[in-house]
N, CA, C and O atoms as a MOPAC input file, in Angstrom:
PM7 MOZYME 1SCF
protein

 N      5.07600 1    26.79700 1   -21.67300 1
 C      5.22200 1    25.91600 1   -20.52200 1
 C      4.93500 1    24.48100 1   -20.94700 1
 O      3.95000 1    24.16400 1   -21.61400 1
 N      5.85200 1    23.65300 1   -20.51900 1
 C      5.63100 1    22.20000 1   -20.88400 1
 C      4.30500 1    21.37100 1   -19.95300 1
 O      4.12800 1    21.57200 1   -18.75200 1
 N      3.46200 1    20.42800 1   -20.79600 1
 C      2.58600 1    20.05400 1   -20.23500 1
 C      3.56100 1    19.07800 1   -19.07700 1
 O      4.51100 1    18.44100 1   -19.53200 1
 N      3.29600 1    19.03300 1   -17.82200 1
 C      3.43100 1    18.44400 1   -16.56500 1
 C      3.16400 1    16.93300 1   -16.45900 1
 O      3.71600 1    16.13600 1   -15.70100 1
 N      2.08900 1    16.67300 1   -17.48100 1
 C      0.87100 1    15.49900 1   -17.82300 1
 C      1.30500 1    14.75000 1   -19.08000 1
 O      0.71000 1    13.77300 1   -19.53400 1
 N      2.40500 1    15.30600 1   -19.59500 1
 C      2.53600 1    14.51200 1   -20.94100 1
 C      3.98800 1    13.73700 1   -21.33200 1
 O      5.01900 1    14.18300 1   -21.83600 1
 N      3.63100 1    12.43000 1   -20.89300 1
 C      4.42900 1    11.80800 1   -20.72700 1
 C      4.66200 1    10.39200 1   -21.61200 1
 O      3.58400 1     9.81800 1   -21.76400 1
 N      5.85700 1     9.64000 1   -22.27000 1
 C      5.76700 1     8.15700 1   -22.71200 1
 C      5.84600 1     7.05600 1   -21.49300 1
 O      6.81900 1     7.00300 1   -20.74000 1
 N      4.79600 1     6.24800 1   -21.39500 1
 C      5.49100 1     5.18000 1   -20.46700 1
 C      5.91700 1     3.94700 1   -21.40000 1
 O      6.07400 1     2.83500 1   -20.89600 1
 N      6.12000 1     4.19500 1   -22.92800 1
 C      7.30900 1     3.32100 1   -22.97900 1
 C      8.97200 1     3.75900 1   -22.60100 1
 O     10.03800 1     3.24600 1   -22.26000 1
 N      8.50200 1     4.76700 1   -22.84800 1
 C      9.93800 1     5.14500 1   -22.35100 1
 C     10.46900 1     5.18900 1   -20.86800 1
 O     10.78100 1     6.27900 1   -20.38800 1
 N     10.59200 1     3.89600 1   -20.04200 1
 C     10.62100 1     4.01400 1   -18.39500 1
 C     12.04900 1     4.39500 1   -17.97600 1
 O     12.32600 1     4.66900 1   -16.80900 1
 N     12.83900 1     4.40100 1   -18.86000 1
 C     14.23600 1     4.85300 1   -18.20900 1
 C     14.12000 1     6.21100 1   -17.87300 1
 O     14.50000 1     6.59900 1   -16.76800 1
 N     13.60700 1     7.02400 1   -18.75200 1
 C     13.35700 1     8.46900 1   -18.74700 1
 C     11.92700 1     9.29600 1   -18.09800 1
 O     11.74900 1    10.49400 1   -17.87500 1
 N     11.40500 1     8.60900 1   -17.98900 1
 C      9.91700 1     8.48000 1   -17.38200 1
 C     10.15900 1     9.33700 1   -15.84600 1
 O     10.71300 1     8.63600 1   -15.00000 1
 N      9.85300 1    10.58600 1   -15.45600 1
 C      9.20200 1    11.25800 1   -14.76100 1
 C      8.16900 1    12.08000 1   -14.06700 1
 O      8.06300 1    13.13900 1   -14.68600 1
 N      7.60400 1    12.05400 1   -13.35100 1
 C      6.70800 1    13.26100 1   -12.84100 1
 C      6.99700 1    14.11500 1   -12.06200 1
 O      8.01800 1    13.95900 1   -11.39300 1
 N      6.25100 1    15.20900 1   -11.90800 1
 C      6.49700 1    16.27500 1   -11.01300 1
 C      5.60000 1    16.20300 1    -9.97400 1
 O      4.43100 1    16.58400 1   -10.03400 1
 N      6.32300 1    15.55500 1    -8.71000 1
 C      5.93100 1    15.42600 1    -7.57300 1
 C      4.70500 1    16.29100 1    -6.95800 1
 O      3.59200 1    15.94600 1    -6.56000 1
 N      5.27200 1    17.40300 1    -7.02900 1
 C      4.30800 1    18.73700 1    -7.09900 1
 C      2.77300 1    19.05800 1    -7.54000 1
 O      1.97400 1    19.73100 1    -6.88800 1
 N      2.57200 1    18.50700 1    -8.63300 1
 C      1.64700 1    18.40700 1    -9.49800 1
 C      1.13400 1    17.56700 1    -9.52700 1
 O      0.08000 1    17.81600 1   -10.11200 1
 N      1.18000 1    16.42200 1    -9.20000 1
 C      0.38000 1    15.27700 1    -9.07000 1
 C      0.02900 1    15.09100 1    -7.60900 1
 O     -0.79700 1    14.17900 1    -7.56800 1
 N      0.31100 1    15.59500 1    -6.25500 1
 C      0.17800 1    15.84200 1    -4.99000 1
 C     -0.59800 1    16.29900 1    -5.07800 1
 O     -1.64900 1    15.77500 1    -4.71100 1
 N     -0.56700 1    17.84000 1    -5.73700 1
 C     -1.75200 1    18.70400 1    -5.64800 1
 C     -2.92900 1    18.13000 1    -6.17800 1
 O     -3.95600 1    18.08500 1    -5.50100 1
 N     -2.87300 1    17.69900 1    -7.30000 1
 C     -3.61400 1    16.71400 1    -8.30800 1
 C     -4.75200 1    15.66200 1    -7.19300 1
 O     -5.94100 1    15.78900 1    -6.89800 1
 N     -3.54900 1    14.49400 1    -6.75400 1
 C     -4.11300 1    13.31100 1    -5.70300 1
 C     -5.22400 1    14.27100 1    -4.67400 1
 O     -6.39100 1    13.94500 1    -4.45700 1
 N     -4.59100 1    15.42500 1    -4.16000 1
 C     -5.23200 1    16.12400 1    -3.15500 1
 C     -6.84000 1    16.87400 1    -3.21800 1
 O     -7.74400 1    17.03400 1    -2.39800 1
 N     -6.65000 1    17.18700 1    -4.52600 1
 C     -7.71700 1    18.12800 1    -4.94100 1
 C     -8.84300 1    16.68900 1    -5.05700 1
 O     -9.84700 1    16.90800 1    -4.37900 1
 N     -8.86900 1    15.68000 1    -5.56700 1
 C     -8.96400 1    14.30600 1    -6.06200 1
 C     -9.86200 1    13.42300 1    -4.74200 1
 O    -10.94900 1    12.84600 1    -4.71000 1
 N     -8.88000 1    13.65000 1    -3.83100 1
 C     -9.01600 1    12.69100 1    -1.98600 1
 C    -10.08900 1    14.13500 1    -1.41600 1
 O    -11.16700 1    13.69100 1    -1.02000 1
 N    -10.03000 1    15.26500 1    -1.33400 1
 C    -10.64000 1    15.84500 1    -0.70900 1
 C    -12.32300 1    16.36400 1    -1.63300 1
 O    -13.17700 1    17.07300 1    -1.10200 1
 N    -12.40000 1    15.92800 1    -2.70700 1
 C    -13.88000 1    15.88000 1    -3.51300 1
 C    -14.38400 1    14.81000 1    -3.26200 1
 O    -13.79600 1    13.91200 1    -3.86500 1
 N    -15.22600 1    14.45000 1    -2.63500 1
 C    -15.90000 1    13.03100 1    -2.50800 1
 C    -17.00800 1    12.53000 1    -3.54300 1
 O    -17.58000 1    11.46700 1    -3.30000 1
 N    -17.30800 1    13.21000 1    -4.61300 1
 C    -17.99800 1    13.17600 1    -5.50300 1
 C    -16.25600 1    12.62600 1    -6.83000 1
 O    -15.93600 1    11.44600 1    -6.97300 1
 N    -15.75900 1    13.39200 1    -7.29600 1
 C    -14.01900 1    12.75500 1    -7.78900 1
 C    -13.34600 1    11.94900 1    -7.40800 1
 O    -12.69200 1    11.05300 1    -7.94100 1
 N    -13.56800 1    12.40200 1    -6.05400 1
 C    -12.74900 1    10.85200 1    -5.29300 1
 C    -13.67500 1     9.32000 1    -5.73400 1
 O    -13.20000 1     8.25000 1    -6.11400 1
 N    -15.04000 1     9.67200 1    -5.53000 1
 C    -15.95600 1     8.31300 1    -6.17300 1
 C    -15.35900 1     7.85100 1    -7.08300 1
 O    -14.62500 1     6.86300 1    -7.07000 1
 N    -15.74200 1     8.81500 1    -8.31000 1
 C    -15.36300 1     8.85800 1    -9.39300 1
 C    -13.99000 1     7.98000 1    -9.88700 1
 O    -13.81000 1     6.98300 1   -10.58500 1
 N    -13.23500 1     8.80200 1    -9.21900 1
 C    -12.07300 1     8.03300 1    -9.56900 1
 C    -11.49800 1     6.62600 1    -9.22000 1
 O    -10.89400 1     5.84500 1    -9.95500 1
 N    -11.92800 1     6.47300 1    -7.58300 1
 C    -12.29000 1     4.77500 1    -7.49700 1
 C    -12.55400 1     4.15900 1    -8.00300 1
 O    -11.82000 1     3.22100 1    -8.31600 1
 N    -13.98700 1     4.31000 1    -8.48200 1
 C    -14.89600 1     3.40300 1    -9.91100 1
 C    -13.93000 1     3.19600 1   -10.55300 1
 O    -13.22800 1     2.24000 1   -10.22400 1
 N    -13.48200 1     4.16600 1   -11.90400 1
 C    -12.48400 1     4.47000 1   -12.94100 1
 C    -11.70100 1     3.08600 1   -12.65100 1
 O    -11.85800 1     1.98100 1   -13.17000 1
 N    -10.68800 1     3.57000 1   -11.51700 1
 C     -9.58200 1     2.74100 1   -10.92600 1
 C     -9.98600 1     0.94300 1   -11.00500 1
 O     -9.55700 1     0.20400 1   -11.89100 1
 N    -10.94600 1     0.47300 1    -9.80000 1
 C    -11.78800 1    -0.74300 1   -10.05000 1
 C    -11.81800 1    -1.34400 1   -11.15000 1
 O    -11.31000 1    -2.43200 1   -11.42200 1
 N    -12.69500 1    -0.32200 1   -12.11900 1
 C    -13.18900 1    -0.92400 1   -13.35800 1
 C    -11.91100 1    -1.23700 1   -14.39800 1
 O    -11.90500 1    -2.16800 1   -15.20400 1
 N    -10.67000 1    -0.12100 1   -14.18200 1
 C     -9.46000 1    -0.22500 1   -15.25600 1
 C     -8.50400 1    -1.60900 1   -14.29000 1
 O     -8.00800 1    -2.55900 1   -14.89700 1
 N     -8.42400 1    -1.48500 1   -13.05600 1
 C     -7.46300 1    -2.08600 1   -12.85900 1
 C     -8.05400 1    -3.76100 1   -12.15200 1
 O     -7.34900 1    -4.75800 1   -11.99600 1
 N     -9.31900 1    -3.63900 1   -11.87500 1
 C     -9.88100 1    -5.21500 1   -11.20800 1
 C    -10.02400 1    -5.37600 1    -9.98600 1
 O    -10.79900 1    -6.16800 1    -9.44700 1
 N     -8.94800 1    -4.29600 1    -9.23400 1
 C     -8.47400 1    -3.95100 1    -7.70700 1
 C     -9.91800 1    -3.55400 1    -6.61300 1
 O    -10.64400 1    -2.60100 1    -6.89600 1
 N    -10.08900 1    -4.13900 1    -5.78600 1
 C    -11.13000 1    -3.43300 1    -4.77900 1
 C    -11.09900 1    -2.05900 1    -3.97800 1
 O    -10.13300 1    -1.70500 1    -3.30200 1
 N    -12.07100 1    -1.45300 1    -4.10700 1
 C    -12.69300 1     0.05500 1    -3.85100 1
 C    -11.36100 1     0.00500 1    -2.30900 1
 O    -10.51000 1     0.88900 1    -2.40300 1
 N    -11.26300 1    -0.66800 1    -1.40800 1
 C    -10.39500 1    -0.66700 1    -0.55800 1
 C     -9.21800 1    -0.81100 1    -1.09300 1
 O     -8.61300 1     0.23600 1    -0.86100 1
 N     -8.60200 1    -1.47800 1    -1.64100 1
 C     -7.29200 1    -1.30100 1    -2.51900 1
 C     -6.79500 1    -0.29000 1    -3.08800 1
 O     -5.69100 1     0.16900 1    -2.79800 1
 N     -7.68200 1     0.24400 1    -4.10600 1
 C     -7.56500 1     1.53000 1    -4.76300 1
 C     -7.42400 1     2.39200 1    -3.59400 1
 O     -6.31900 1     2.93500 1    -3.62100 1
 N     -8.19400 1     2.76300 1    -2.46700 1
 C     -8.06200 1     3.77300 1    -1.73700 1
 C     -6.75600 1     3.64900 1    -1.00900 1
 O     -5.88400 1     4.49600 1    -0.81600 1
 N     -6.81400 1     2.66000 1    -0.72700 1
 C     -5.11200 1     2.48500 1     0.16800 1
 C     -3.98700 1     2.50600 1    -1.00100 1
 O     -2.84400 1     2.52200 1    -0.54400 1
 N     -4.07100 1     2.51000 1    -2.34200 1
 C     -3.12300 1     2.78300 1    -3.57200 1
 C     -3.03600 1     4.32300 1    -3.47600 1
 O     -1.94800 1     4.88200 1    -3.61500 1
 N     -4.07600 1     4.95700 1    -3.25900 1
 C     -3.94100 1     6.30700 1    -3.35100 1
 C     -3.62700 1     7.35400 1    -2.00300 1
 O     -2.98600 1     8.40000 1    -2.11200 1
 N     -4.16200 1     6.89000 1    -0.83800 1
 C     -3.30500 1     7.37700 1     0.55500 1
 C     -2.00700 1     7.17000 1     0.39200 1
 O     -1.20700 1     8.10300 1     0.45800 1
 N     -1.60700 1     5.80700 1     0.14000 1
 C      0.12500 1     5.58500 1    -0.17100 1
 C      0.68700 1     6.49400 1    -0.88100 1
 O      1.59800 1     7.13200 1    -0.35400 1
 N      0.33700 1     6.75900 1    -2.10800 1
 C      0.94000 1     7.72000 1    -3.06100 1
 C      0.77400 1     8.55700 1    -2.49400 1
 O      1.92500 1     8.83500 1    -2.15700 1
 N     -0.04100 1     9.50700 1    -1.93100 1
 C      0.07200 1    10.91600 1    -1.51600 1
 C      1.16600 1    10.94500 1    -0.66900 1
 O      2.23700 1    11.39800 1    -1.07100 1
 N      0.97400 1    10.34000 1     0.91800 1
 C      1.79600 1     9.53800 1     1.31100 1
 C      3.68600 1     9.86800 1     0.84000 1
 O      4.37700 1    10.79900 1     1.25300 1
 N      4.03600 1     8.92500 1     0.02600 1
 C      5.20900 1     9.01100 1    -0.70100 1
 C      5.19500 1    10.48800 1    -1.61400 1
 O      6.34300 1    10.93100 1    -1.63800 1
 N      4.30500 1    11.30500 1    -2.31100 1
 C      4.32600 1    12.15100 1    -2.80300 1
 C      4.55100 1    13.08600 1    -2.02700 1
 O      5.17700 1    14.02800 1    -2.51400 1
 N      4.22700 1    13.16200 1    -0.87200 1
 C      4.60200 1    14.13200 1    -0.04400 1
 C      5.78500 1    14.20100 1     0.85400 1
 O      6.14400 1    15.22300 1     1.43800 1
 N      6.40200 1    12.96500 1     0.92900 1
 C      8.22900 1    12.78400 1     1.76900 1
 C      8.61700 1    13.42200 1    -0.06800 1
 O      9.02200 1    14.58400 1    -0.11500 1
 N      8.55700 1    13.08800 1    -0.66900 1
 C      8.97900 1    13.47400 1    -1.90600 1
 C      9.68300 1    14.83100 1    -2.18500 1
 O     10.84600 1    15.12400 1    -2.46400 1
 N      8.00700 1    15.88600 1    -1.91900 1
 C      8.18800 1    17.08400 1    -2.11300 1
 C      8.93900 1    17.90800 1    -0.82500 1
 O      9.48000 1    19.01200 1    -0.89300 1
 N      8.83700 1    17.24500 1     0.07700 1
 C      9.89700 1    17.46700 1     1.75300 1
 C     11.25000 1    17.39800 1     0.97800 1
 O     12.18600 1    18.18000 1     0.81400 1
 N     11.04800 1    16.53400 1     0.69900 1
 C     13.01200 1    16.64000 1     0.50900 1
 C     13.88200 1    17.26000 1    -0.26200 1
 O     15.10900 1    17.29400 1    -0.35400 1
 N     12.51700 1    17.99300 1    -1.07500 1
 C     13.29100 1    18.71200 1    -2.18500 1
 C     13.02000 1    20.09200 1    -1.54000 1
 O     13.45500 1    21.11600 1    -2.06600 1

């Protein structure tokens, strides 16, 4: 089975994910509030963005990840 997770982002023409898997992923993620911390911090500290930013970056994506997996 191909890793789901292993991906080039130089390569953006070809560059996909599986909707599926990263939903479940975001989900498991938003509903741990100890991971969900976690991953805020992470986020903050990598990207500069505020603890409110990041969280509204990541409702959005689920968000879109989930019309995603609807339509398929």
């Amino acid at each position: 089975m191909e890793n789901d997770f292993d991906f080039d982002l130089e390569d953006r023409e070809n560059f996909r994910i599986n909707p599926e898997v990263w939903l479940h992923t975001l989900l498991a993620i938003a509903g741990d509030k100890e991971k969900k911390a976690e991953t805020v911090r992470q986020m903050v500290q990598n990207t500069g963005f505020s603890p409110e930013q990041v969280q509204l970056i990541i409702r959005t994506t689920i968000g879109i990840l989930i019309n995603q997996t609807r339509a398929n």
